[in-house]
Residue, then its C-alpha position, 0 to 999 in steps of 0.5 A: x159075632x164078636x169074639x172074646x180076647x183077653x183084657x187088658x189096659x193099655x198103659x203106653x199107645x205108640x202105635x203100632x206098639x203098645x204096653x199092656x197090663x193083663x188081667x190073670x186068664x187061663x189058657x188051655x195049651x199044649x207042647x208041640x215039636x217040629x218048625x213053626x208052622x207045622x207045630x201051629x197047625x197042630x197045637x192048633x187041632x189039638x186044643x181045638x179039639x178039646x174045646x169042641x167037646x174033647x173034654x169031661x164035664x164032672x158034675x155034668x159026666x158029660x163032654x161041653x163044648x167051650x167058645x172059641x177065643x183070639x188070639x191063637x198064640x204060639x211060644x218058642x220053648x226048649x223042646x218045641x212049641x207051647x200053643x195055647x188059647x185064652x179061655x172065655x173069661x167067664x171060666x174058671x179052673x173049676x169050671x172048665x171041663x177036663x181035657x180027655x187028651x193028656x197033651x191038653x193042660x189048663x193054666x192059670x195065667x196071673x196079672x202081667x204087663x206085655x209089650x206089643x206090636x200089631x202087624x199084617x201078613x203072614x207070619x213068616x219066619x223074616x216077618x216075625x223076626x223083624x217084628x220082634x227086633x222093632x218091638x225089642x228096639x223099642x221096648x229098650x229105648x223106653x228102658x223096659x226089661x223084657x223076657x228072651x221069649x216072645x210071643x206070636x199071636x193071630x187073631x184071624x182064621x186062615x182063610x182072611x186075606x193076609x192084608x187084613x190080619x191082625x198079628x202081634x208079637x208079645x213079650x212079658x216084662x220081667x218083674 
């Protein structure tokens, strides 16, 4: 079965980069602290937990499961990490249900542009930084004025086989 992700046109093909233009979506997301790794694990139980029924349904006073979207992304930030996962395209600020966890935010992510690049493996701290640098690289030879943060997006459950993964470094153009 298929598994929803954002949409989104490809304005430049270069593979393995891309420039993109998202359509607005909502995620539901949370802050965490501590390294990479241990944040991604837990932003991860955290929103997956909301979206398997840690939640309140008003009109229903009832909890509602959501379905499971890719990718899973993780954002630098000041004070830790942001991990979010983009809701199914067919909810809504008010349609989804509340998250019972303080630490679970929903928010409205509105049209943008991203440049991207696809890579493989694990993401390790050496495999994001050199990702980063190539997509940075080629992002300024087109003359593109990118954001300082960049995203790491995973679209496959833990137990795929590294070669098999699809992982992208995003980073939204400034306007």
């Amino acid at each position: 079965m298929a598994v929803e992700e954002p949409r989104y046109t490809v304005l430049v093909s270069e593979p393995p980069f891309e420039l993109r233009r998202y359509a607005a979506f909502t995620v539901a997301q949370t802050q965490i602290n501590g390294d990479f790794d241990a944040a991604s694990r837990s932003g991860f139980r955290r929103i997956a937990s909301y979206i398997f029924g840690d939640n309140l349904q008003a009109d229903l006073g009832a909890q509602r499961k959501i379905s499971m979207t890719a990718p899973v992304t993780v954002v630098p930030e000041d004070q830790g990490w942001r991990v979010h996962f983009v809701m199914p395209s067919a909810e809504t600020m008010q349609t989804l249900p509340k998250p019972l966890n303080p630490q679970v935010q929903l928010r409205l992510v509105p049209e943008h542009e991203t440049v991207a690049v696809r890579f493989s493996g694990l993401t390790t701290q050496a495999s994001l930084q050199e990702q980063t640098a190539r997509l940075r690289a080629w992002a300024q030879a087109r003359q593109l004025k990118l954001s300082p943060s960049a995203q790491i997006a995973r679209y496959d459950d833990p137990f795929t086989l590294p070669w098999n993964r699809r992982n992208e470094i995003l980073i939204d153009l400034l306007p």
